[in-house]
SENUMI-9504 format. One line per 5 residues: number of its first residue (from 1); their letters; for each residue x, y, z of C-alpha. Coordinates in steps of 0.2 Angstrom, whole numbers. Example, Ala and Ser with C-alpha at 12.3 -4.5 7.8 and 13.67 -1.06 7.14 Angstrom:
2
1 = as = 62:-22:39 ~ 68:-5:36
//
This chain:
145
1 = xxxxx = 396:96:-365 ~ 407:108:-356 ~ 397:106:-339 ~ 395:88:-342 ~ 416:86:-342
6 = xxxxx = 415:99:-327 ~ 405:88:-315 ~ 415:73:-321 ~ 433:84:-316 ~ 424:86:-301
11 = xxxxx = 418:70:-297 ~ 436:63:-299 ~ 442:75:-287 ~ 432:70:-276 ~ 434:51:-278
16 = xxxxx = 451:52:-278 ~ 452:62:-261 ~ 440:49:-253 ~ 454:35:-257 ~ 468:41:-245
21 = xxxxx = 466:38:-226 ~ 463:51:-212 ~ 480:53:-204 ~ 469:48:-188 ~ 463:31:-196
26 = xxxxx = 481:29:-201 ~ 489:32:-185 ~ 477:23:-173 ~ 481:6:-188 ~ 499:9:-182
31 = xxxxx = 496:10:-162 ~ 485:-6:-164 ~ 500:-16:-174 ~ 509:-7:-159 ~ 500:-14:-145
36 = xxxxx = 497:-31:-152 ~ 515:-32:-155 ~ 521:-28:-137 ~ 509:-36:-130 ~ 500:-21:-121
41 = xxxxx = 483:-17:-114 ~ 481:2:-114 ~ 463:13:-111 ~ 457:25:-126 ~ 451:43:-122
46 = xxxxx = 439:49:-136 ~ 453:60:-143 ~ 462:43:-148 ~ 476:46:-135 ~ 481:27:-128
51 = xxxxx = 489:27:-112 ~ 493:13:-97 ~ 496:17:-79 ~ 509:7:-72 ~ 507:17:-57
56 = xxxxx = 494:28:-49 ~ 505:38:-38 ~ 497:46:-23 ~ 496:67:-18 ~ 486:76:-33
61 = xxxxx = 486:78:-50 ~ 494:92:-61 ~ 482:101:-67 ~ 482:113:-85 ~ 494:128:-80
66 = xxxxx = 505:116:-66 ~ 523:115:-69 ~ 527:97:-69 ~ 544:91:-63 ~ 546:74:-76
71 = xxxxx = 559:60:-81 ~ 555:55:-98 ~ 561:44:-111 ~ 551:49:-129 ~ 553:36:-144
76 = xxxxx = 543:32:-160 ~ 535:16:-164 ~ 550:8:-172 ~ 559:9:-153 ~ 569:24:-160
81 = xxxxx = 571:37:-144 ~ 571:51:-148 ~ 574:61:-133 ~ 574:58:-114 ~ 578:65:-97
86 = xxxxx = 575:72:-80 ~ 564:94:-81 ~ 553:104:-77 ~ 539:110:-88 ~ 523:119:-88
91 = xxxxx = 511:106:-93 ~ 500:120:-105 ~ 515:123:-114 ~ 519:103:-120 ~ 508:94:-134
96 = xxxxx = 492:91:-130 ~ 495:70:-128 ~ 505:76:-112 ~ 492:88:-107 ~ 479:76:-107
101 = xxxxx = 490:63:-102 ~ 500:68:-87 ~ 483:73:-74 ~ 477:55:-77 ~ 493:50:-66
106 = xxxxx = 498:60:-45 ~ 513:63:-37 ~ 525:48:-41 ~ 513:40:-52 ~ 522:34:-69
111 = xxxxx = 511:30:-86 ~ 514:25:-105 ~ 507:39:-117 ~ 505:32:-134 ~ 501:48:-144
116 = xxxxx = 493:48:-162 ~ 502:62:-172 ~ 486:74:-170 ~ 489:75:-151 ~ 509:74:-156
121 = xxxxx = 517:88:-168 ~ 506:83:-183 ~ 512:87:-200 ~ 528:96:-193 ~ 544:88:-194
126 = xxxxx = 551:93:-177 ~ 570:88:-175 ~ 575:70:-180 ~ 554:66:-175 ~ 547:64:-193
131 = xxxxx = 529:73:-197 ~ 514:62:-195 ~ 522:53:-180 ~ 514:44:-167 ~ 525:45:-151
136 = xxxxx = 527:34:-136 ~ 532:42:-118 ~ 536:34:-102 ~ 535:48:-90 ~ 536:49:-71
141 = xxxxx = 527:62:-64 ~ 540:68:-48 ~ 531:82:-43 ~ 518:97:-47 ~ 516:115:-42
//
């Protein structure tokens, strides 16, 4: 009797953690409603980053340990931006939807990142961006070095 109720405590456990959603199914649901909604047509990577190209740019990409002179604008799915502006980063330093993002575009290239939470800051609150987040960036990559 006592490893009968045992198996069944277990087997509930187990049920009820096969109820609740990966984050990843849940973020890519909301990136779909996104894309549909704003009328977009973006490419997929196998990491589930989304991105569109409005411009190629010319002159090289920025590769992992290249400082990236950027202007940004970073907003979540509601339109909400969060933060924006003109910098210079090292590109192995940013999340990773940026450092898989930004070599897809060169030199004066400009490109929408729609970034699942995985690829984002995950389960971390990070300032006013709420854990779980999926994130939206327009960036224009200025320059590389």
């Amino acid at each position: 009797m006592k490893y009968t109720l045992l198996a069944l405590f277990c087997c509930l456990i187990l049920v009820s953690g096969c109820e609740k959603e990966p984050q990843a199914d849940i973020d890519e649901a909301l990136i779909q409603e996104y894309i549909t909604t704003n009328n977009l047509n973006t490419t997929v990577t196998p990491s589930g980053l989304h991105y569109i190209i409005n411009n190629q740019g010319s002159g090289g990409s920025p590769v992992s340990n290249s400082k990236v002179d950027i202007t940004y604008e970073g907003y979540l799915l509601d339109g909400e931006v969060f933060d924006s502006g003109n910098a210079e980063f090292d590109l192995n330093r940013l999340i990773i939807g940026w450092q898989e993002g930004l070599p897809k575009i060169e030199k004066g290239g400009d490109i929408k990142l729609i970034i699942p939470s995985h690829l984002g800051y995950g389960t971390q609150r990070t300032g006013s961006i709420p854990a779980n987040s999926v994130l939206v960036f327009d960036i224009t990559l200025h320059d590389f070095i």
